[in-house]
C-alpha positions in Angstrom: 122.2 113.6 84.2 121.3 110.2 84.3 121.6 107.4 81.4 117.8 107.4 79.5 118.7 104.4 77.2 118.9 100.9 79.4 121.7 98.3 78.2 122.8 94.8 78.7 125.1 94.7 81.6 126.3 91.9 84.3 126.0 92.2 87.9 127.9 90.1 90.3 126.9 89.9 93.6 129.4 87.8 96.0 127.8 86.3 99.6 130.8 86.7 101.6 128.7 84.4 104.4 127.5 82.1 102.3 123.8 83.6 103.0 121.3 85.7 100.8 120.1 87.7 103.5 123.8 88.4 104.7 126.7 90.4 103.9 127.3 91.4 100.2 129.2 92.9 97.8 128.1 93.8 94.7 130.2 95.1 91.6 129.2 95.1 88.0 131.0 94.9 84.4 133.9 97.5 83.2 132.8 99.5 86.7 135.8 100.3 89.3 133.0 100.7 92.2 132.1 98.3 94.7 129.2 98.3 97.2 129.2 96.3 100.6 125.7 95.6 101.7 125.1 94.8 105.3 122.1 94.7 107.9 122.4 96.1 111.0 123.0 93.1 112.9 125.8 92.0 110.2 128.0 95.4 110.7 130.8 93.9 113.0 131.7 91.9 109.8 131.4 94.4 107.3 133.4 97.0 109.6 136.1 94.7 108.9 136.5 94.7 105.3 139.3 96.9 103.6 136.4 98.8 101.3 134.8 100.1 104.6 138.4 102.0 105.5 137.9 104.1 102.3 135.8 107.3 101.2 132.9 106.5 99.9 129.3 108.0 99.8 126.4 105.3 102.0 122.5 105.2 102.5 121.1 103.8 105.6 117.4 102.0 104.6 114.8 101.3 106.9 111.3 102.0 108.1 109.2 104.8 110.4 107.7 104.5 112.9 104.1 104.5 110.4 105.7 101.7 108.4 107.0 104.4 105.6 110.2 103.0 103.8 113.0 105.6 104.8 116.2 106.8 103.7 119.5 108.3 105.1 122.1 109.4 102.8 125.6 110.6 103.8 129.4 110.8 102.5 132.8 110.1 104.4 136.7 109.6 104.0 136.4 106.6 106.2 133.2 104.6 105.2 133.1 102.5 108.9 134.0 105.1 111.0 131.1 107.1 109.9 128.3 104.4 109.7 129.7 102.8 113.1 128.6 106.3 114.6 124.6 105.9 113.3 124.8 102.8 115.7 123.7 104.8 118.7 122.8 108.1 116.7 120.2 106.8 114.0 117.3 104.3 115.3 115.5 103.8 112.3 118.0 102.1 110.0 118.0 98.1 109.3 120.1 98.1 106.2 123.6 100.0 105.6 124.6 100.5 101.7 128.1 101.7 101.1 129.9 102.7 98.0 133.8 102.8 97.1 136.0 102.6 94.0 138.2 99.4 93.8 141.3 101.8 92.3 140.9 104.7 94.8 139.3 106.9 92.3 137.0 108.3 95.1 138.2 111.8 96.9 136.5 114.0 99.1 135.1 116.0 96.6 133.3 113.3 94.5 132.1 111.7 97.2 130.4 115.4 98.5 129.4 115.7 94.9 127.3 112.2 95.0 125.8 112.1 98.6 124.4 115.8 97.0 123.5 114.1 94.1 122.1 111.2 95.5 119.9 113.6 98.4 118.7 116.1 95.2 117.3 113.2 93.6 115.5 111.5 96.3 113.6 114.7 97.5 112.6 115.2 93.7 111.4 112.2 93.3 109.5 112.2 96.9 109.2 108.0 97.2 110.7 108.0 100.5 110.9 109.6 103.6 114.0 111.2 103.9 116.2 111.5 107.6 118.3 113.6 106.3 118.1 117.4 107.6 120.0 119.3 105.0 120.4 118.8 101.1 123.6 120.6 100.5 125.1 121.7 96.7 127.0 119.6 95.0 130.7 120.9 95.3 132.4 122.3 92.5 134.0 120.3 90.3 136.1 120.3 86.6 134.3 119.4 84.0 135.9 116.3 83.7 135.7 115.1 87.3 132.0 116.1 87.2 132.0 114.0 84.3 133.4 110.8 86.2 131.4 111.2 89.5 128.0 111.4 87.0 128.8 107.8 85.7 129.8 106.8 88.7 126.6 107.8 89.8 124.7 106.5 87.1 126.0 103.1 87.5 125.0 103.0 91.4 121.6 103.9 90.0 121.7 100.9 88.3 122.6 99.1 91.3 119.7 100.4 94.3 117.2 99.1 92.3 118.4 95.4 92.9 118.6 96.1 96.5 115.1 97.2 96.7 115.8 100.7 96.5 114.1 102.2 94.6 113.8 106.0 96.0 116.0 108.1 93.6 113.8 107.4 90.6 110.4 109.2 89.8 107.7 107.6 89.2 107.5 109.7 86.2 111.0 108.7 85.0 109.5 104.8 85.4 107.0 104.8 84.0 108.4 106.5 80.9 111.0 104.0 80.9 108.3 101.0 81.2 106.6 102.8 77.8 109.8 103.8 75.8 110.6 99.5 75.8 106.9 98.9 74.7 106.4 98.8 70.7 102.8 100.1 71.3 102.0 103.4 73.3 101.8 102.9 77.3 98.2 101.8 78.2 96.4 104.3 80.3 94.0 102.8 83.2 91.7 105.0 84.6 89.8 104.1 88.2 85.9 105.7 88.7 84.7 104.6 92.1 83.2 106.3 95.1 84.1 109.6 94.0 87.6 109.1 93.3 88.9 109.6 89.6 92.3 108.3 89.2 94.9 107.3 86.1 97.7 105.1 86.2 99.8 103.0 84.6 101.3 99.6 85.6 105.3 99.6 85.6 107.7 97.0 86.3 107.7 97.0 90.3 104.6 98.2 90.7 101.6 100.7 90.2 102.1 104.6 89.2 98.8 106.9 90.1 99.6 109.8 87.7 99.6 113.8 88.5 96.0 115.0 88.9 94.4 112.0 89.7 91.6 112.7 92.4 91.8 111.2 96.3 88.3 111.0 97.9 88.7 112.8 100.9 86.9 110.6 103.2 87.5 107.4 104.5 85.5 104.3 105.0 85.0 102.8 108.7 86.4 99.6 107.2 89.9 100.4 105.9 93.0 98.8 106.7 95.6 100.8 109.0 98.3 100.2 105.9 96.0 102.2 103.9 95.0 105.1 106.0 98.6 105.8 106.8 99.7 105.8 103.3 97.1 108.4 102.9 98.7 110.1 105.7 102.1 110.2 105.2 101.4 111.6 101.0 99.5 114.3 102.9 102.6 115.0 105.1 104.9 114.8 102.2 102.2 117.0 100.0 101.9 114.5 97.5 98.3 114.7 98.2 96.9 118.4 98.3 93.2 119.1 99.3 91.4 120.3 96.7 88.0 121.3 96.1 86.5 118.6 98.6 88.5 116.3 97.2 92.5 115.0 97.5 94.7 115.8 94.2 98.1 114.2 93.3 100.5 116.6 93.1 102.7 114.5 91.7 102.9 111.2 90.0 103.7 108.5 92.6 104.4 104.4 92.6 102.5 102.0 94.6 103.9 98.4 94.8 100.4 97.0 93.7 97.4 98.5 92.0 95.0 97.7 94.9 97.1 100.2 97.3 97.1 102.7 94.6 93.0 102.2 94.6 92.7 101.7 97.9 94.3 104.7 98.8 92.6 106.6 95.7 88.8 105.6 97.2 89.9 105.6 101.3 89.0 101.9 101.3 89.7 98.5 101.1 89.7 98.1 96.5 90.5 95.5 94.3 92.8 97.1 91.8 92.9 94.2 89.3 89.2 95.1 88.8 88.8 98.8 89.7 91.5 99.8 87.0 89.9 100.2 83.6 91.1 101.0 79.9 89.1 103.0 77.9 86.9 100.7 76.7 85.7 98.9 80.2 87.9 96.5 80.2 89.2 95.6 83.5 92.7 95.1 84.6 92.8 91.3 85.1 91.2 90.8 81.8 93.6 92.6 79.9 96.4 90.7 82.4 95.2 87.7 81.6 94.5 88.3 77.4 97.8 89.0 77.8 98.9 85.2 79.4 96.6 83.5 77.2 98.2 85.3 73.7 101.9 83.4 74.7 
């Protein structure tokens, strides 16, 4: 379970070298957790820190070798000791993300019971590559504990998004969100070109291609590398499925822009601010910039 309804909230993130890019640590309003964000380079410095000694549940961020934003995720009693390991054992990682509780709230079971929680939600919503190997069950847990590590959880939700992270949320789930803060119903852009047929919708972060939407299966001579390997790697990961001739979203997935989502749509290099369309014809930039000119 996840919170549906957002709500004002303060987040304070403290630059314990001074730096943006450097080590963080990031807590937020009537929450007892605490996360310590460091970059590879930076781990001497957070290993150090008393937060790292504790249990705790961590993601590792980074990229594949194809560019694809990746994600480890993994539990331990002793934060540092564990993520001081994936030094030598894990290649891919640029960014470690840890999680305690400032009143030692955290045990081995609800730290099980998130990394679980965390994993089952990042291979639903399939916007990642996932390292990890296994996904096992959440432990058991009383009612009330359960209770406690799901708004734990829910408020670490809250946080990835702020660190860029968005891979435990659906696209689905966004752009629902996106619609339920809009007074009028969510505007529906559709894409026609070169044999692809496409829907979408913009969202906050980017561009969501919905479920069914239709891939042309061939590519032109002239497309970018970024483009062709996006249309890879949603083969691998099945959110593209052949179908009848053609390529078929199997899922409803979010682009950072709405020329990658038509790019990848037609196989080519597309324009998205003009090849997205409302019902009537009306392009993308025109209805972005009727919007501007109405404030």
């Amino acid at each position: 379970m996840t919170p549906t309804q957002p709500r004002p909230t303060s987040i304070r993130i403290f630059l314990a070298d001074g730096t943006p890019e450097g080590l963080r640590v990031v807590e937020k309003s009537n929450w007892t957790g605490r996360a310590v964000v460091a970059n590879r380079s930076q781990l001497e410095s957070a290993l150090a820190r008393s937060e790292m000694a504790q249990p705790g549940v961590y993601v590792l961020t980074g990229l594949t070798d194809d560019g694809a934003t990746m994600l480890y995720v993994g539990e331990a009693d002793a934060l540092g000791e564990r993520i001081k390991q994936h030094v030598s054992g894990k290649e891919f990682w640029t960014r470690a993300v840890a999680f305690t509780s400032t009143n030692e709230g955290l045990n081995k079971a609800n730290v099980r019971y998130l990394e679980a929680r965390l994993l089952a939600l990042a291979k639903t919503a399939n916007q990642w590559a996932l390292d990890n190997g296994t996904f096992p069950a959440p432990p058991p847990l009383s009612e009330a504990d359960r209770a406690d590590a799901e708004w734990f959880l829910a408020e670490m939700l809250v946080i990835f998004p702020l660190l860029g992270i968005d891979a435990f949320e659906a696209a689905s789930s966004q752009a629902a969100a996106a619609s339920s803060e809009q007074v009028e119903p969510p505007l529906t852009l559709y894409l026609n070109e070169r044999g692809a047929e496409g829907t979408g919708r913009e969202v906050a972060d980017g561009f969501v291609v919905l479920k069914g939407s239709l891939a042309r299966a061939e590519e032109t001579v002239s497309i970018h590398d970024y483009i062709r390997e996006q249309r890879q790697l949603l083969q691998e990961r099945s959110v593209l499925s052949p179908l009848d001739g053609k390529l078929v979203f199997t899922q409803d997935f979010r682009f950072s822009s709405p020329s990658t989502a038509a790019g990848v749509l037609v196989g080519g290099s597309a324009n998205g601010r003009l090849a997205w369309k409302d019902d009537s014809g009306k392009t993308l930039k025109a209805i972005q910039d009727q919007r501007l000119a109405s404030i």
